[in-house]
C-alpha positions in Angstrom: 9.4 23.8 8.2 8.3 21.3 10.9 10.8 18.8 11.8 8.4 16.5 12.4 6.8 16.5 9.0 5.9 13.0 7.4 7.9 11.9 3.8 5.5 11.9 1.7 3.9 8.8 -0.1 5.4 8.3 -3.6 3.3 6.0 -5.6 4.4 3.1 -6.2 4.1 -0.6 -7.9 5.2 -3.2 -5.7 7.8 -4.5 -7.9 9.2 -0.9 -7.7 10.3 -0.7 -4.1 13.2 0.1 -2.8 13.6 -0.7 0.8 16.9 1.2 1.0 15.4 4.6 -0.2 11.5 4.7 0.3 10.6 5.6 3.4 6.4 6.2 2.4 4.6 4.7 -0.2 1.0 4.3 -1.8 0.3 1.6 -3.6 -3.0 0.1 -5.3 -3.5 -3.8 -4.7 -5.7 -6.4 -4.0 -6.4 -8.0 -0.4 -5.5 -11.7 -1.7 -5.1 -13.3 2.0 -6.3 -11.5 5.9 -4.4 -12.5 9.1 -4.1 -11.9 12.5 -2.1 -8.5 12.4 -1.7 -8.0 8.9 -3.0 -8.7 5.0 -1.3 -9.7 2.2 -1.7 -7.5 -1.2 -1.7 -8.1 -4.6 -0.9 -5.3 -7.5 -0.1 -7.5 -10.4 3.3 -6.8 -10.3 4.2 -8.3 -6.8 2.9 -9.1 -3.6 3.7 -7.8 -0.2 2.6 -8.0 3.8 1.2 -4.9 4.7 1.0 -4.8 8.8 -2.1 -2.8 10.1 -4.4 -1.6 13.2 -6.6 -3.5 14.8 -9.3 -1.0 13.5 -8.0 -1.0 10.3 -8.3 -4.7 9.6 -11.5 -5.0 10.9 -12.6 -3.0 7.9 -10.7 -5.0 5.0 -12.0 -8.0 3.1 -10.6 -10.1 1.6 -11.0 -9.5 -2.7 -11.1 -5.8 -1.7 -9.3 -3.1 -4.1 -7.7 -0.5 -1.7 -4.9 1.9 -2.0 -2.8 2.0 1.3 -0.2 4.1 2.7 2.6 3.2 4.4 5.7 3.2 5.7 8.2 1.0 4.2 10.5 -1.5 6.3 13.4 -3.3 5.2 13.7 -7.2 5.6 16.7 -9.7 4.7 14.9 -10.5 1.9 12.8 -7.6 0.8 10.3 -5.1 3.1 7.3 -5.0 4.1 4.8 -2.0 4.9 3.2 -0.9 8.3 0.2 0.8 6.6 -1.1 3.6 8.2 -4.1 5.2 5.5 -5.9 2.4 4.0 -8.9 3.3 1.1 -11.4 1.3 -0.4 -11.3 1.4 -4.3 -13.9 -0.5 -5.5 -15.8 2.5 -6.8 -13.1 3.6 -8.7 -13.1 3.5 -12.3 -9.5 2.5 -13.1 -9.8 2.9 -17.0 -10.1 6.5 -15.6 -7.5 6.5 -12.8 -4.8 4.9 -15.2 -5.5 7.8 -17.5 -5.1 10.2 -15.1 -1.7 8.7 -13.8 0.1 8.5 -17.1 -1.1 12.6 -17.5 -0.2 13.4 -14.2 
């Protein structure tokens, strides 16, 4: 196997992070607030900075469901996430896609 082979992303609520042990996540939230270099997100259960590309940002609005993947970094206080996949999700039909998640 590769030694340079990514973790991969464990979905995950925001309230469920564990800075010391998650290394990638995915997590599906709400763009509540847009800044220079990064966004803040919203899943209902927390809310978290989520650092991103220039090319990146320039495609994320503010209101916007997305899913994001990222790599988690630990703070003092908590972590944050240097996203590196963001998706859009507003097509989604969620009724469905929480279905699916408690099967799966």
């Amino acid at each position: 196997m590769p030694e340079n082979r990514r973790a991969p992303a464990k979905l995950r609520s925001i309230d469920e992070v564990n800075p010391r042990e998650d290394i990638r996540i995915k997590i599906v939230c709400t763009v509540i607030d847009k800044k220079e270099d990064s966004v803040v997100v919203d899943d209902g259960t927390g809310k978290t900075e989520v650092f991103l590309d220039t090319e990146e940002l320039e495609e994320i609005d503010e209101k916007k469901r997305v899913r994001i993947f990222g790599r988690v970094l630990p703070t003092p206080e908590s972590f944050e996430l240097q996203g590196e996949i963001v998706q859009e999700m507003d097509d989604v039909d969620f009724d469905l896609y929480k279905k699916v998640l408690e099967v799966a």
